[in-house]
C-alpha positions as CSV (number, residue, x, y, z in Angstrom):
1,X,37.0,-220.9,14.3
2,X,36.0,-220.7,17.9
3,X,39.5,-220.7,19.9
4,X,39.6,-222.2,23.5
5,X,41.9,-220.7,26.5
6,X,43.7,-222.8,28.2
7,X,47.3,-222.4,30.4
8,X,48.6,-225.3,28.3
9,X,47.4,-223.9,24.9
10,X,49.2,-220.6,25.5
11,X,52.6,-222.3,26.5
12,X,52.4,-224.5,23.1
13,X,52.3,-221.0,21.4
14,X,54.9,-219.4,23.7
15,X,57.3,-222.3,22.7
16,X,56.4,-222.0,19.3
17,X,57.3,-218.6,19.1
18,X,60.2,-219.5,21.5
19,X,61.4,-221.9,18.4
20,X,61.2,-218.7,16.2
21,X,63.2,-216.5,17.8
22,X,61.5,-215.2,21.0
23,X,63.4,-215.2,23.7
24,X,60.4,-216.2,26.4
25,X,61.1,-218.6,29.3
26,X,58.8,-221.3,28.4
27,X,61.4,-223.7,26.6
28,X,61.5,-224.6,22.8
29,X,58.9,-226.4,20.5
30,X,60.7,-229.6,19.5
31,X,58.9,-230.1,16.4
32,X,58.6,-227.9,13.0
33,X,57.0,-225.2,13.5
34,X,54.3,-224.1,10.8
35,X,54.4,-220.3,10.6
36,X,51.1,-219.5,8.6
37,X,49.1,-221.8,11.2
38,X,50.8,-219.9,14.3
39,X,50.2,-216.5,13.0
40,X,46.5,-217.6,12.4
41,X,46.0,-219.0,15.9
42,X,47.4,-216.5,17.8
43,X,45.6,-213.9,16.5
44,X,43.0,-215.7,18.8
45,X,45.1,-216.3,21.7
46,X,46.8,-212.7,21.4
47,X,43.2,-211.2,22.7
48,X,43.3,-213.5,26.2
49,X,47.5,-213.0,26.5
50,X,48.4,-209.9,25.5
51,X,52.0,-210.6,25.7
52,X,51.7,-213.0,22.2
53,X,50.7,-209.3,20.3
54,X,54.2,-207.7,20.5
55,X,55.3,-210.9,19.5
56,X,53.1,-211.4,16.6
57,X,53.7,-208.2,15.1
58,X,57.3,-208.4,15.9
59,X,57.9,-211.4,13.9
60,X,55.9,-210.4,11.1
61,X,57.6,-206.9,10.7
62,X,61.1,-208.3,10.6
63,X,60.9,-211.3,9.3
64,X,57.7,-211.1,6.9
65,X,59.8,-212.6,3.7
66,X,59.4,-215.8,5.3
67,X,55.8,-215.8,5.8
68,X,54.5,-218.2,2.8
69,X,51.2,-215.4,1.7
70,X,49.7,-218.0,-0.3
71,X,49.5,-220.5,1.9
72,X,48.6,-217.5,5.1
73,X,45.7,-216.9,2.6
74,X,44.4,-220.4,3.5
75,X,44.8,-220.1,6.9
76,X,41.9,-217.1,7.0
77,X,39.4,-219.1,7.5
78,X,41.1,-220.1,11.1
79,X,42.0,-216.7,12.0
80,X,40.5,-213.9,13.5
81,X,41.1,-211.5,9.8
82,X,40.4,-208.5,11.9
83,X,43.5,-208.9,14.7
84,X,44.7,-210.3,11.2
85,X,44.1,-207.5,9.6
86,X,45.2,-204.3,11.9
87,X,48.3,-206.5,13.1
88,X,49.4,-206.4,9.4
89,X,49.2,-203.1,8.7
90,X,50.7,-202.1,11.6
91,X,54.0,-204.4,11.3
92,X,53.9,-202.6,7.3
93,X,53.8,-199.2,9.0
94,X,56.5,-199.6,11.4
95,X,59.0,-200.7,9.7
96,X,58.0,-204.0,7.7
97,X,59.1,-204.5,4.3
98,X,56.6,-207.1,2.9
99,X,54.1,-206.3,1.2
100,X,50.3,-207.9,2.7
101,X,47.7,-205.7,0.9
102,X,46.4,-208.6,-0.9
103,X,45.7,-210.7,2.4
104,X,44.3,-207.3,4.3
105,X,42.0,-207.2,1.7
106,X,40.5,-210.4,2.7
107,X,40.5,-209.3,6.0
108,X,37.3,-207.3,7.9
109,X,37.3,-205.3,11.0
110,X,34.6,-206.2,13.7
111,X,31.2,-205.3,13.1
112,X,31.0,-203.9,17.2
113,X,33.9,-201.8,18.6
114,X,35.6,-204.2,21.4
115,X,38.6,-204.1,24.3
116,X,41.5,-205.8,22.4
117,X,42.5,-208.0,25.2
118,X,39.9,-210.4,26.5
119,X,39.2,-211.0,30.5
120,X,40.1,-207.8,32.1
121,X,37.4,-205.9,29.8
122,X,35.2,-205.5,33.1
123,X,37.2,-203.7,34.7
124,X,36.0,-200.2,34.2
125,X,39.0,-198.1,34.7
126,X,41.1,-200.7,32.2
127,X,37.9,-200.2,29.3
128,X,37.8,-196.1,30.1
129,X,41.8,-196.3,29.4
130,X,41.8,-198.3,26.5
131,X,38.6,-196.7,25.0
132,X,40.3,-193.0,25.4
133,X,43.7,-193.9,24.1
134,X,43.0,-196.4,21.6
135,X,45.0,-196.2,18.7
136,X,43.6,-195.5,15.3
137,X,45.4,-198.6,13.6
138,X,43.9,-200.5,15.9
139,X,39.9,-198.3,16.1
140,X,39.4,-199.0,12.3
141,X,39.3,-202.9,12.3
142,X,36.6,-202.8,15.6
143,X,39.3,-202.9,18.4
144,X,39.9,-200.6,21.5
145,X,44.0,-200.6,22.4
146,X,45.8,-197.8,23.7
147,X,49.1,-199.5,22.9
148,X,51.5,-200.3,19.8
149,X,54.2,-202.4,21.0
150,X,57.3,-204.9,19.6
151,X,59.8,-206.7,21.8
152,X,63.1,-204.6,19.8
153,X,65.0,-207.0,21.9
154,X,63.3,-210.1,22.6
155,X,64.1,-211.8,19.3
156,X,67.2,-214.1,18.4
157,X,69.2,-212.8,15.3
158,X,68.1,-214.1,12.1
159,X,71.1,-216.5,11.4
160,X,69.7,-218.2,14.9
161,X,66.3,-218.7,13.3
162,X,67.3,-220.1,10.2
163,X,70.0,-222.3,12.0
164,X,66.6,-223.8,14.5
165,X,63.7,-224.1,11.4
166,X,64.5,-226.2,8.2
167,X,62.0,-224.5,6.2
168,X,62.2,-221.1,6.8
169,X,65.9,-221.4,5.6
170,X,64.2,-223.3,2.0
171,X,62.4,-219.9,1.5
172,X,64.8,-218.0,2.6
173,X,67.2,-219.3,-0.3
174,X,64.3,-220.4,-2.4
175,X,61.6,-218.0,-1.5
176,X,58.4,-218.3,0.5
177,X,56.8,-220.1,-2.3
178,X,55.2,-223.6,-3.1
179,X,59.0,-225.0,-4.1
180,X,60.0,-224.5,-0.8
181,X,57.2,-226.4,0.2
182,X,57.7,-229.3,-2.4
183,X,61.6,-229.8,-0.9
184,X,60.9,-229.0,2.5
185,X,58.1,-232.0,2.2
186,X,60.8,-234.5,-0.1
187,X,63.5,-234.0,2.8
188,X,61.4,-235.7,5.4
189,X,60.1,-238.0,3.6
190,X,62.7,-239.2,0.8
191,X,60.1,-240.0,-1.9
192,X,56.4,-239.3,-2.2
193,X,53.7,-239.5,-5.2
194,X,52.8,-236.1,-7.0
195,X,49.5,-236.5,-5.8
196,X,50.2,-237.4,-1.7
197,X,52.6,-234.7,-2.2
198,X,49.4,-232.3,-3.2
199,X,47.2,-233.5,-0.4
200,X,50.0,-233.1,2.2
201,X,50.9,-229.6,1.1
202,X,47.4,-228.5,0.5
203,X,48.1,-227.5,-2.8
204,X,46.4,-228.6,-6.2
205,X,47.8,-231.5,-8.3
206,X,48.2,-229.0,-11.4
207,X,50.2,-226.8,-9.6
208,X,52.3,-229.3,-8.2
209,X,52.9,-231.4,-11.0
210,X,54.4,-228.3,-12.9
211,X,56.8,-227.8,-10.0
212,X,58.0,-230.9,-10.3
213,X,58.3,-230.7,-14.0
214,X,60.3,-228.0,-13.7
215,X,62.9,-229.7,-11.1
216,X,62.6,-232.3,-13.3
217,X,63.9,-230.7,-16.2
218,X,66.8,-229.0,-14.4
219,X,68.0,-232.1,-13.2
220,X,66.8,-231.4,-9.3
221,X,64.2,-234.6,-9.1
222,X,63.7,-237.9,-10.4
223,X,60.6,-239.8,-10.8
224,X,60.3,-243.3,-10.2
225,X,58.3,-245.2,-13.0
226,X,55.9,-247.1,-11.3
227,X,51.8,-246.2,-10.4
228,X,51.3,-243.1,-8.1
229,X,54.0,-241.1,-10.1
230,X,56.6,-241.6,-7.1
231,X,59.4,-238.2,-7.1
232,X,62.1,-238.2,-5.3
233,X,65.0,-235.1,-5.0
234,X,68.3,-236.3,-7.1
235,X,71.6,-236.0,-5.9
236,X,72.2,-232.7,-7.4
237,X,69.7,-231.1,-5.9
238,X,70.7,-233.5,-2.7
239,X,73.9,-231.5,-2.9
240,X,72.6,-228.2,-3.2
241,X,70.4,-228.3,-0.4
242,X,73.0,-229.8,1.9
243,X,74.9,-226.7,1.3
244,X,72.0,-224.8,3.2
245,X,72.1,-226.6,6.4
């Protein structure tokens, strides 16, 4: 994926961020924000505004449970997997609980050593700097950076977070999984077929269909009998989620 600076690209992505937690002065994002697409994106913007990195590996050292792995997996092919790569190792190193082995392992450092940030690199006492104090975490996936940092206070509290993005508070009582997905998708849209519900998700029809089976056995969805296989969450389940808002 080739990524594009621009001013008004980077203050999407501030207020994204801003919508999960960071406290920046750009405003709020005023629609859902989709985590595993903003990690993957900024990991392109981080290298021209250096100020999204602290943010980046803030948010994925404290609140990595949320992060949906699967569905970051599918995102690789729009990230840069070597900032990828080092930023989650580093947020696993300092203090993150999660564990991302399996999605470092898709991930490969630079085949060139390069400055980390983007557009001051020609500035030869910034590249002597960065080149003699580069960290290690950083030197092994191809990047010169001579610092490790995360905004300790710059984040709203969790509860805040949860309170402001619908579906990070489905995976944080469901888990970061593809159920989440399935309910977060059937609240906005009150009824869908299985296989819309597939496309829209990115998932496959098999694996959706036996999520659905499942809710449909416990009583948590109903299925309308007419072509398309239309689902739709019962009032049970209707109850149960109202009780996380």
């Amino acid at each position: 994926m080739k990524w594009i600076y621009s001013e008004s690209a980077i203050d999407k992505l501030y207020k994204m961020w801003g919508k999960l937690g960071w406290g920046n002065t750009i405003g709020l994002y005023n629609d859902e924000v989709d985590i595993e697409e903003l990690i993957a994106e900024t990991t392109f913007a981080a290298r021209y505004d250096g100020r999204l990195l602290p943010a980046l590996m803030t948010w994925i050292r404290d609140y990595g449970d949320l992060i949906n792995k699967r569905k970051l997996l599918r995102f690789l092919n729009q990230a840069d997997t070597a900032l990828l790569g080092a930023v989650l190792e580093i947020a696993m190193k300092y203090g993150g609980s999660e564990n991302f082995a399996p999605i470092i392992k898709q991930c490969h450092p630079l085949k060139s050593m390069e400055v980390l940030i983007k557009g001051v690199d020609d500035v030869e006492t910034y590249i002597t700097w960065q080149k003699e104090y580069s960290k290690e975490e950083f030197r092994k996936w191809g990047f010169y950076c001579a610092t490790i940092d995360f905004y300790e206070d710059a984040f709203r509290a969790r509860e805040w977070i949860l309170q402001n993005n619908r579906i990070l508070v489905l995976r944080a009582v469901f888990g970061a999984n593809i159920r989440s997905e399935i309910l977060f998708c059937l609240e906005k849209h009150s009824k869908m077929g299985i296989r819309a519900l597939s496309k829209e998700l990115g998932y496959a029809y098999s694996g959706v269909y036996r999520e659905i089976e499942d809710f449909q056995r416990n009583g948590l969805m109903i299925e309308e009998k007419r072509h398309g296989r239309i689902v739709k969450l019962s009032g049970k389940m209707k109850k149960i989620l109202s009780s996380t808002t």
